[in-house]
N, C-alpha and C positions, 0 to 999 in steps of 0.2 A: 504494500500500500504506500503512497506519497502522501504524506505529510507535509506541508509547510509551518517553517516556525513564526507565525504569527503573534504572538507576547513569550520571549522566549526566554526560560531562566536557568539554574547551574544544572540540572538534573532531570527536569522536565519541562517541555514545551507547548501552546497551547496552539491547537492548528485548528480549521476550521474542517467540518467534517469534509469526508469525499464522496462518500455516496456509494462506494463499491461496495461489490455483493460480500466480501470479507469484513468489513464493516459492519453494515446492517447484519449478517451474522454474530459478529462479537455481541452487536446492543441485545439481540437476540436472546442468546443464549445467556448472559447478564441478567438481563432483566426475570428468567423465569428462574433464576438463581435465589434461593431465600436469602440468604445472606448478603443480598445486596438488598432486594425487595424491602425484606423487612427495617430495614432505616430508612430505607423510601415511604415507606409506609403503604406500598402498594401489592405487598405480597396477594392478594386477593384477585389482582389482574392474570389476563394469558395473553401472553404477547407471542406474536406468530411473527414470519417471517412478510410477509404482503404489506402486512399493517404499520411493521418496522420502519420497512423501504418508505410509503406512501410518511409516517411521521419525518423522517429526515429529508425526503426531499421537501416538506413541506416547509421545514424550519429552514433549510439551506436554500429555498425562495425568497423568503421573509427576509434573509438578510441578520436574521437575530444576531447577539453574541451568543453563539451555542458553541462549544468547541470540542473535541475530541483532547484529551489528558494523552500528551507522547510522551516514554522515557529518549531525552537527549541523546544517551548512548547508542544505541540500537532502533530508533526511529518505531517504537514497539505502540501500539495503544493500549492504555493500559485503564483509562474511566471516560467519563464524559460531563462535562461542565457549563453552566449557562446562566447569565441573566436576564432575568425577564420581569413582567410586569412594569416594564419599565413605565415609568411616568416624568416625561423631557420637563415639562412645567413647573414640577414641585422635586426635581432630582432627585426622587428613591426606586430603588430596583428592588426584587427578589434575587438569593442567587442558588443552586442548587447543584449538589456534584457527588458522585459515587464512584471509587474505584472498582472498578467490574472484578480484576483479576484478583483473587485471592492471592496470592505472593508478593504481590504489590501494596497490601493493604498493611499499615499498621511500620511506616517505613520514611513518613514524613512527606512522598509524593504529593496527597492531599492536602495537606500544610500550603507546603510548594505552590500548588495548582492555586490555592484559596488566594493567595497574596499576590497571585499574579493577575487574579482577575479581577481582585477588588482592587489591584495599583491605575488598571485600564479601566475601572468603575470610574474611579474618582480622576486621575488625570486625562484621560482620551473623552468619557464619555460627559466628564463634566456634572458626577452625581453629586449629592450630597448623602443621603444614608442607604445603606444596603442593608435586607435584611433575610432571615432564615430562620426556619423553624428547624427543630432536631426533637427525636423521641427521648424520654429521660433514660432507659436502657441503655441509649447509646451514649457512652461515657467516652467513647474513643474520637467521634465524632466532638462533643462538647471541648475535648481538649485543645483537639484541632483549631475546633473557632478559637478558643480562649488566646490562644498563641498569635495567631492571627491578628486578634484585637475587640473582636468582636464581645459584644456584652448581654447580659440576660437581662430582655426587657419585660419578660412574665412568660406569665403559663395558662394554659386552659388543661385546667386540673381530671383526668381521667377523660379525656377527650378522644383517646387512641383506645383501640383493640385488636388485641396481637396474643394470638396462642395462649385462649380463655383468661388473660389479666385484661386491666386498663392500664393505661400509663398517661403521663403528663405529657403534654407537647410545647416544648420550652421552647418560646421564641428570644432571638438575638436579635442585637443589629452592631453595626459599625455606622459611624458618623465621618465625612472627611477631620472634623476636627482632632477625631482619636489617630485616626492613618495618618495626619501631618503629624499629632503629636510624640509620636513613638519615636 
C-alpha cells in the first residue's frame, strides 16, 4: 500500500486513506475485532466488506481529516484517526482513533498519532477545543489522553453497556490554550 506522510512524526505518520482493497480489508477485519470495538463502543455492529469500501470512499470525498495511523519505519498501517464534527464558526472538533493491530497497541503509537492530530487541530485547522469521549474501562486509553493534555470535562454516569455491566463514558477535551501551554 502507498502511504503519504501527510502530518509526519518520529515513529508514526498520518496519511490520508487510499482506498485499496488491502485497506478496506484491515478496517474490516479491525472493526469486527472486540478489542478494538469495545472502546469504540461499537462492539454491537457487523461490518462487512461492501459497507467498508462505500464508508471510506465516502469520507475520502468529503475531504475530512480522517487518516490512516503508518509506522515510519516500515510504511505499515497500523489504526485509523479522525476529526470530525467539526464546527469552523465556534472552532471545536471531535476526535477519534483506534489502533487496529494488537502488537501495536499499548507502545505509545496512539500517544504519537493523538498529538499529531490535535498539533494540525489547532495550528493548520485553526480550532480552539477538541474533544473525546473514552469508556471508564478503558484506563489505557485515558492515559493516552492524559499525556497528550487532554482533560476530564464529566461523565454521563452508567451510560454504556458492555458485557452485562454499565460503565461511565468520560468525556475530555483539550483547549489551544492547554496545547500552547505545555
Amino acid at each position: 500500500m502507498k502511504y503519504f506522510k501527510k502530518i509526519p512524526g518520529e515513529r508514526v505518520y498520518l496519511s490520508p486513506y487510499n482506498g485499496s482493497d488491502e485497506e478496506v480489508e484491515s478496517f474490516t477485519k479491525w472493526l469486527n475485532d472486540s478489542a478494538v470495538t469495545d472502546g469504540l463502543g461499537d462492539t454491537h455492529m457487523q461490518y462487512n466488506l461492501p459497507n467498508e469500501r462505500l464508508w471510506l470512499e465516502d469520507i475520502m470525498k468529503k475531504g475530512e481529516p480522517a487518516f490512516a495511523i503508518v509506522l515510519a519505519e516500515t510504511d505499515e498501517i497500523i489504526g485509523s484517526m479522525a476529526l470530525m464534527e467539526i464546527k469552523q464558526v465556534h472552532g471545536s472538533a471531535t476526535v477519534g482513533i483506534f489502533i487496529g493491530e494488537a502488537e501495536h497497541r499499548g507502545k505509545g503509537y496512539g500517544t504519537e498519532a493523538m498529538k499529531l492530530l490535535v498539533g494540525y487541530g489547532f495550528d493548520v485547522l485553526n480550532l480552539c477545543n477538541i474533544m473525546l469521549n473514552v469508556y471508564e474501562f478503558n484506563e489505557n486509553a485515558q492515559k493516552s489522553y492524559l499525556k497528550v493534555g487532554f482533560k476530564e470535562i464529566g461523565r454521563r454516569r452508567k451510560a454504556h453497556y458492555l458485557n452485562n455491566a454499565r460503565h461511565d463514558i468520560i468525556f475530555m477535551d483539550i483547549t489551544r490554550e492547554d496545547w500552547y501551554g505545555k
